[in-house]
LOLUMTOR-829066 format. One line per 2 residues: number of its first residue (from 1); for each residue z, x, y of C-alpha. Coordinates in pm, whole numbers, always signed. Layout:
BEGIN
NUM	Z X Y | ...
//
This chain:
BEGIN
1	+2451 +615 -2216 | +2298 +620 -1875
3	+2466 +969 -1823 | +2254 +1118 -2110
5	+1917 +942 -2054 | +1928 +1085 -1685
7	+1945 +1417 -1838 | +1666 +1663 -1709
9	+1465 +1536 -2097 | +1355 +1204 -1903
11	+1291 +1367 -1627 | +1037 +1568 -1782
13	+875 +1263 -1986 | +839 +1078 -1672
15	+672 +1380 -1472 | +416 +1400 -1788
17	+318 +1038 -1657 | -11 +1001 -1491
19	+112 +757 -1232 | +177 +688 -838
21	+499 +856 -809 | +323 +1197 -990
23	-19 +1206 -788 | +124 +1365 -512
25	-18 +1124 -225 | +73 +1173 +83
27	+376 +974 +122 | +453 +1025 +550
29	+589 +708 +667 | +342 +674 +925
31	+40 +656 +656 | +296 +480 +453
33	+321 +173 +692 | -57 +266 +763
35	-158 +167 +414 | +103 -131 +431
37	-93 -285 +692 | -473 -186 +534
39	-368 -358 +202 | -198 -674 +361
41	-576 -713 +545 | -759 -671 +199
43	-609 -942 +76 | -527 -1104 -273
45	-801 -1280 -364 | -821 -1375 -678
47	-1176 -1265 -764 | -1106 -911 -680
49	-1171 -693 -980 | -926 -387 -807
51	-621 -651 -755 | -399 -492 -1005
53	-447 -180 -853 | -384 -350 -499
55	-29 -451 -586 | +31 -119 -776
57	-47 +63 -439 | +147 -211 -194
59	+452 -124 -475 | +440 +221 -458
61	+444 +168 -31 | +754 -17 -47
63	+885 +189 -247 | +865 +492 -51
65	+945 +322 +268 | +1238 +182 +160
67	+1328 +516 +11 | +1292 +686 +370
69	+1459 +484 +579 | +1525 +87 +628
71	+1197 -6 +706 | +1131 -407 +753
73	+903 -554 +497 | +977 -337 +230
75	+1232 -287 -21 | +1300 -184 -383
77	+1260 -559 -475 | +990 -589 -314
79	+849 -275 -484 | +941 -420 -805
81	+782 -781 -721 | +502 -629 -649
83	+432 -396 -1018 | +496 -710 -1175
85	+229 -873 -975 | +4 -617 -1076
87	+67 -618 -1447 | -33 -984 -1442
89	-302 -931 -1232 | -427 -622 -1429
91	-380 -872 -1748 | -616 -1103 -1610
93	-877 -923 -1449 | -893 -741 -1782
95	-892 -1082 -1985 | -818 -993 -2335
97	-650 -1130 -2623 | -401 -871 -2596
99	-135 -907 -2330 | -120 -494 -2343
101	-397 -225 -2341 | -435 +106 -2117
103	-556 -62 -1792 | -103 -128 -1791
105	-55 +274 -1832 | -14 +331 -1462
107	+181 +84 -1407 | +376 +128 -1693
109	+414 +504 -1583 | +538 +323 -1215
111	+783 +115 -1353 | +948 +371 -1515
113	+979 +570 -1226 | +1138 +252 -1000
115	+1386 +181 -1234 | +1468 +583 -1297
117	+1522 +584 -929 | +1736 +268 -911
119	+1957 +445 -1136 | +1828 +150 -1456
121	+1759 +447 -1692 | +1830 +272 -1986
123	+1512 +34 -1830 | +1322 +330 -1736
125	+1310 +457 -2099 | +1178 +120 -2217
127	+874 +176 -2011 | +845 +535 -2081
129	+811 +424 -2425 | +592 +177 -2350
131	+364 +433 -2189 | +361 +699 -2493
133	+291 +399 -2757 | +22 +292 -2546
135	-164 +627 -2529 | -162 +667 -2918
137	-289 +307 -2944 | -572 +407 -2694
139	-608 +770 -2680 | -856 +936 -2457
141	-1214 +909 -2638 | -1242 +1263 -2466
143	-976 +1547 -2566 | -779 +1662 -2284
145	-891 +1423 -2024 | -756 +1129 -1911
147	-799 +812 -2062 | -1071 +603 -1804
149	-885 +350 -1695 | -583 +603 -1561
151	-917 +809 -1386 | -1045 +461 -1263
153	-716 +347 -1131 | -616 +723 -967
155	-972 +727 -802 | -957 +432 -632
157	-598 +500 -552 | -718 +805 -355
159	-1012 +677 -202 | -705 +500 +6
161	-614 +881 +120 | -759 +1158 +329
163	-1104 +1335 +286 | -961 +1578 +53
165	-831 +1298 -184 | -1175 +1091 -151
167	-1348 +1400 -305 | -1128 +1394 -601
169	-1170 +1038 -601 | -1552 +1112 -665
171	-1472 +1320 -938 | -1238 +1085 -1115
173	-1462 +773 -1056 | -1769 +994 -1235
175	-1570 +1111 -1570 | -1460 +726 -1579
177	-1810 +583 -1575 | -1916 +879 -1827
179	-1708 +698 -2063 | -1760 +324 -1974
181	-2072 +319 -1771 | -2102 -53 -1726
183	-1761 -152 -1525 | -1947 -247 -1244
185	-1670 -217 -1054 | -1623 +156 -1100
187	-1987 +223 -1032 | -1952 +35 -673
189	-1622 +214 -586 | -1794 +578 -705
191	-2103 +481 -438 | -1826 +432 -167
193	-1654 +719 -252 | -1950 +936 -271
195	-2064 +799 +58 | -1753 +823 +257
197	-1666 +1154 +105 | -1989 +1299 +231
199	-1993 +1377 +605 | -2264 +1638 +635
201	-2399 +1658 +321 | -2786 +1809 +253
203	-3140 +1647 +280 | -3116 +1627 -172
205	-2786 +1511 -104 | -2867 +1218 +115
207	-3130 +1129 -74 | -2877 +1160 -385
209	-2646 +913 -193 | -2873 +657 -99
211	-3039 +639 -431 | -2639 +596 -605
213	-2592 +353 -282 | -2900 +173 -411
215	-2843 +138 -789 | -2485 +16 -639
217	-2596 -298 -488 | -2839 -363 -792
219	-2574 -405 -1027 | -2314 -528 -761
221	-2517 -696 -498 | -2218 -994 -433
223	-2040 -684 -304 | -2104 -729 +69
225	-1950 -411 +176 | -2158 -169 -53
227	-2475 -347 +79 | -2348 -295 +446
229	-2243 +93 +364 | -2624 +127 +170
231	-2820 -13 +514 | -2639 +197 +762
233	-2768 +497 +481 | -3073 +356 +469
235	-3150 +346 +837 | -3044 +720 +894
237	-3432 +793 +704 | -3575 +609 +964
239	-3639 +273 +801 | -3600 -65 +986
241	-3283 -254 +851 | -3261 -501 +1175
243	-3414 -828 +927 | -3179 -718 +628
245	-2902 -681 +903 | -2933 -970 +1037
247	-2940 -1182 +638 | -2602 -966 +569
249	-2461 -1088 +889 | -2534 -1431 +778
251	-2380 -1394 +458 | -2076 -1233 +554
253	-1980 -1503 +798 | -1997 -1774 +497
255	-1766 -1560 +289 | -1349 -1561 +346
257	-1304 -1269 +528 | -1075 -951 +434
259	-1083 -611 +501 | -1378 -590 +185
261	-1584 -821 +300 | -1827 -631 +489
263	-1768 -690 +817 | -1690 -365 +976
265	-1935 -125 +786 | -2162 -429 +914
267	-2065 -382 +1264 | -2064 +6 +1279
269	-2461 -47 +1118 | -2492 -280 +1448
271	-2351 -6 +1672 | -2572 +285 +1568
273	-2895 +117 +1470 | -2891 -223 +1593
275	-2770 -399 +1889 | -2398 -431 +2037
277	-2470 -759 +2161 | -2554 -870 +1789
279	-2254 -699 +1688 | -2021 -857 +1934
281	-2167 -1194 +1825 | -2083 -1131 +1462
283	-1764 -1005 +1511 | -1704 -1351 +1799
285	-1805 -1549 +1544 | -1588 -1422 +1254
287	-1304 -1423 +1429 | -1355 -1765 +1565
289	-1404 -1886 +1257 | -1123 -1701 +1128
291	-846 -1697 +1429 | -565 -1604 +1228
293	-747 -1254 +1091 | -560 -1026 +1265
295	-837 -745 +1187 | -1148 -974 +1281
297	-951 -937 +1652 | -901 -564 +1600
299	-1271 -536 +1555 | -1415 -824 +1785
301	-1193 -583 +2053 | -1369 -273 +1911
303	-1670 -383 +1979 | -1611 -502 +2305
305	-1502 -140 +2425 | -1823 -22 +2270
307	-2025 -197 +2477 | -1787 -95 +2814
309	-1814 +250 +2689 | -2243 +244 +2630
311	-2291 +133 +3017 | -2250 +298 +3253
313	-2290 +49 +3508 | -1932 -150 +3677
315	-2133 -458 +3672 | -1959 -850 +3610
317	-2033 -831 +3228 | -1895 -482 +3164
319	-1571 -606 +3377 | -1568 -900 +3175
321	-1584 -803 +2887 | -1316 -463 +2960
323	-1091 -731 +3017 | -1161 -918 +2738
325	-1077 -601 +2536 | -767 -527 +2680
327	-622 -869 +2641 | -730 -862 +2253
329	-590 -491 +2217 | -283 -616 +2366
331	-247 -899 +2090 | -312 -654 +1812
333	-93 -413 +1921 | +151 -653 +1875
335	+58 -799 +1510 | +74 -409 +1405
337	+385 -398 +1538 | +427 -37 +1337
339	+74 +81 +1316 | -64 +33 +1677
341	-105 +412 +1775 | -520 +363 +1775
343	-527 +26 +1964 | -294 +190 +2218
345	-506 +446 +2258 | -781 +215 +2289
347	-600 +85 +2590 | -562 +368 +2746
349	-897 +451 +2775 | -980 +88 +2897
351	-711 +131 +3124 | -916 +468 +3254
353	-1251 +275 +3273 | -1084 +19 +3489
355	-955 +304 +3757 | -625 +251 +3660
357	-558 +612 +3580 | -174 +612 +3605
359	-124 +357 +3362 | -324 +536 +3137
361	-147 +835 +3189 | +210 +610 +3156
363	+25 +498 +2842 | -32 +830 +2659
365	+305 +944 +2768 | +440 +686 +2565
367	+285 +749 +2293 | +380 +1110 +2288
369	+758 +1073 +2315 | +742 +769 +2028
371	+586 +994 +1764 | +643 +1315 +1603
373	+474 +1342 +1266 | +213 +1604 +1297
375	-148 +1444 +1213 | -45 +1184 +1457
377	+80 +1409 +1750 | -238 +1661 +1667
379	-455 +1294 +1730 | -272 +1229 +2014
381	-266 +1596 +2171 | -634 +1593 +2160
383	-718 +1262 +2294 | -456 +1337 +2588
385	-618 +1646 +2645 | -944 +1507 +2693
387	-846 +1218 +2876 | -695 +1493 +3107
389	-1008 +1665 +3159 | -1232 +1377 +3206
391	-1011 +1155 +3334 | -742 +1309 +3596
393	-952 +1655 +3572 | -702 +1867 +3526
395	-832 +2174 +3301 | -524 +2328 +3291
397	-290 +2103 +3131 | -586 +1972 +2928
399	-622 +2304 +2782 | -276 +2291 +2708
401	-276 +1993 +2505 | -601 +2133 +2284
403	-366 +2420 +2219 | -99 +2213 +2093
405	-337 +2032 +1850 | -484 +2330 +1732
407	-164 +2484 +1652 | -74 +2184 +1401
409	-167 +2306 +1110 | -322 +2011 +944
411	-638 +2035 +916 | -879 +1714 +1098
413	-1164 +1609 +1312 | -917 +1656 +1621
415	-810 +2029 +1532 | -1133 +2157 +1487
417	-1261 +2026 +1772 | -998 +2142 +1978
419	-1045 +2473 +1857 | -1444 +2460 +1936
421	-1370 +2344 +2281 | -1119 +2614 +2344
423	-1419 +2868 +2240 | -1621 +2704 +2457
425	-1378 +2756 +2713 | -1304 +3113 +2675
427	-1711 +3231 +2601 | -1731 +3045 +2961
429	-1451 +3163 +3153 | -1309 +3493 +2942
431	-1006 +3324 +2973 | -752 +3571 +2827
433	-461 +3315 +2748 | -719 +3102 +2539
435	-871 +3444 +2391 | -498 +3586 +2302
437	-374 +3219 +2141 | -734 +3200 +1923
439	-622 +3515 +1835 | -304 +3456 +1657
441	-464 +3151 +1458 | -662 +3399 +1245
443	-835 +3159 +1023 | -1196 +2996 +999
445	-1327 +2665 +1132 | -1374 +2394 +837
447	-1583 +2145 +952 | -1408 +1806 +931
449	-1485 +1440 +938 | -1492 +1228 +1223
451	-1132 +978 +1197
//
């Protein structure tokens, strides 16, 4: 029996299912454990209206972990513990009288593909089944589009994914609310989207954004983190948002704290149009409060090296409170025992600032000969190579490293700027190596978000 139903016929019914294991996300172990991390910080609160789709995406991570190699923390049980989890959290977020509806076809359309994969393909059939009865109970209101709640589900999915995927996510979110315009929740996570998806976008644009951004915290204004991500828009016109800060701040601080709960978009408003003593005092405070949050020490050390980095002075403060950084960096290094790449970085460059130049050199060495997957080694090539330049000035080897990033061909923030200083370079010094390798990349600059 199993011999037949593993026959290329359910292979071909399970690729027709809009699902995780179809959507073609990028599934590198390094964003893998990445995400891992990022979803055990959001949290499972109850109240969250996206928990279903939490425990769908912390599924799909195990899985693939566990598929690549034996990663700790994440198995095919716990893959499977975790779709469960999200069809009874999906069930009660959705709070029906039926126990089955179409907010269960993605994870229907998961399970399916778990059990095909454990080799349970009697099991997988059951929920391919359960899938194809489900979409001619609750077909698409539009012809050949999917039905909302798969467009909800795969938007916010990939609004946990690179800019490309946070685009999409845009579009998905939009065709979803065209259909059921007053999930709230849909209509917050399409402002996010739009706003994080949009890095230089136009003066009607903007005002396009902030007016979405604005209707957003109308309808949704217990969501702490759209109001932060509408005030940091709002201050880029111009308009004073210190009083309105300051009321978030205090509202933030009473609520539990995840990675939702407004805290960093909060603190990055603080950076750019407030104060970084304000924002260190928030972030103190929050992770006072909360000492076990291992990301309220991830940002509390964030925005100590903000401050370092903003003065230029050596005074006792800015020592103080480099130190103070490092020690905090050091502790969250070690509670992201598998995603610590940026906080090591961080201490690198604290480690710079504090004149101790070799062991920031040992540092980024280190770094270099632990990974190998290329959006990570294209980050680290072009942080080394500017911590080269401005650090150990050495020109030559730092131009060496923006080669290497630039020759990754994955396209980020770090590779175009690589490129653009390597054309300063060579417009400044006719530098024929640099001339020869821009050469041979043949291919236009695409601006890219900061990361």
């Amino acid at each position: 029996m199993s011999g037949v139903l593993g026959t290329p016929a359910l292979r071909a019914r399970l690729g027709a299912l809009e699902c995780h294991f179809t959507w073609e996300l990028d599934n590198t172990r390094s964003n893998g454990l990445y995400l891992r991390d990022k979803l055990e910080d959001i949290g499972t609160d109850q109240g969250n209206p996206w928990l279903g789709h939490i425990y769908n995406l912390r599924a799909h991570i195990h899985f693939q972990l566990a598929s690549q190699e034996d990663t700790p923390g994440s198995t095919l049980e716990d893959a499977l513990r975790c779709f469960g989890m999200a069809a009874e959290a999906l069930r009660q977020v959705r709070n029906t009288v039926s126990d089955e509806g179409p907010w269960l076809l993605v994870n229907y359309g998961n399970l399916a593909w778990l059990h095909y994969h454990m080799g349970e393909h009697a099991e997988s059939l059951v929920y391919v089944g359960k899938v194809e009865a489900l979409l001619r109970e609750y077909p698409s209101p539009i012809q050949e589009q999917l039905h909302q709640e798969v467009l909800a589900e795969k938007a916010w999915t990939l609004m946990n994914f690179g800019p490309a995927s946070k685009s999409k996510a845009v579009e998905y979110f939009t065709k979803a609310i065209e259909v059921e315009p007053d999930m709230v929740e849909w209509t917050t996570s399409h402002a996010l989207a739009l706003s994080i998806s949009s890095k230089d976008p136009s003066p009607e644009q903007k005002a396009n954004i902030l007016k979405v951004l604005r209707r957003a915290t109308e309808r949704d204004p217990d969501n702490l983190y759209i109001v932060a991500v509408y005030l940091k828009r709002l201050a880029e016109t111009g308009e004073a948002i210190e009083d309105q800060a300051r009321k978030l701040a205090e509202k933030v601080l009473r609520r539990p704290q995840s990675l939702y709960s407004g805290i960093r978009p909060l603190l990055r408003l603080y950076r750019r149009y407030g104060s970084l003593d304000e924002a260190i005092d928030v972030a103190k405070e929050a992770s006072d409060r909360h000492p076990n949050a291992r990301h309220l020490k991830d940002c509390l050390a964030r925005c100590y090296m903000w401050k370092v980095f903003s003065d230029d002075r050596d005074s006792l403060l800015i020592h103080s409170l480099r130190e103070r950084a490092i020690v905090l960096y050091t502790e969250v290094v070690k509670l992201y025992p598998y995603t610590f790449l940026k906080a090591k970085i961080s201490l690198a460059k604290l480690y710079a600032a504090r004149h101790n130049k070799m062991e920031s050199d040992e540092t980024f060495k280190e770094l270099l000969a632990s990974h190998s997957e290329p959006p990570q080694l294209q980050m680290l090539y072009y942080k080394y190579a500017t911590f080269l330049h401005f650090q150990l000035k050495d020109s030559y080897r730092s131009i060496e490293y923006h080669m290497k990033a630039a020759k990754i061909q994955h396209p980020s923030y770090f590779r175009t700027n690589s490129i653009l200083i390597l054309q300063q370079i060579k417009k400044r010094t006719n530098n024929r190596e640099i001339e020869d390798f821009l050469a041979k990349l043949e291919e236009p600059i695409t601006p890219q978000p900061k990361q």
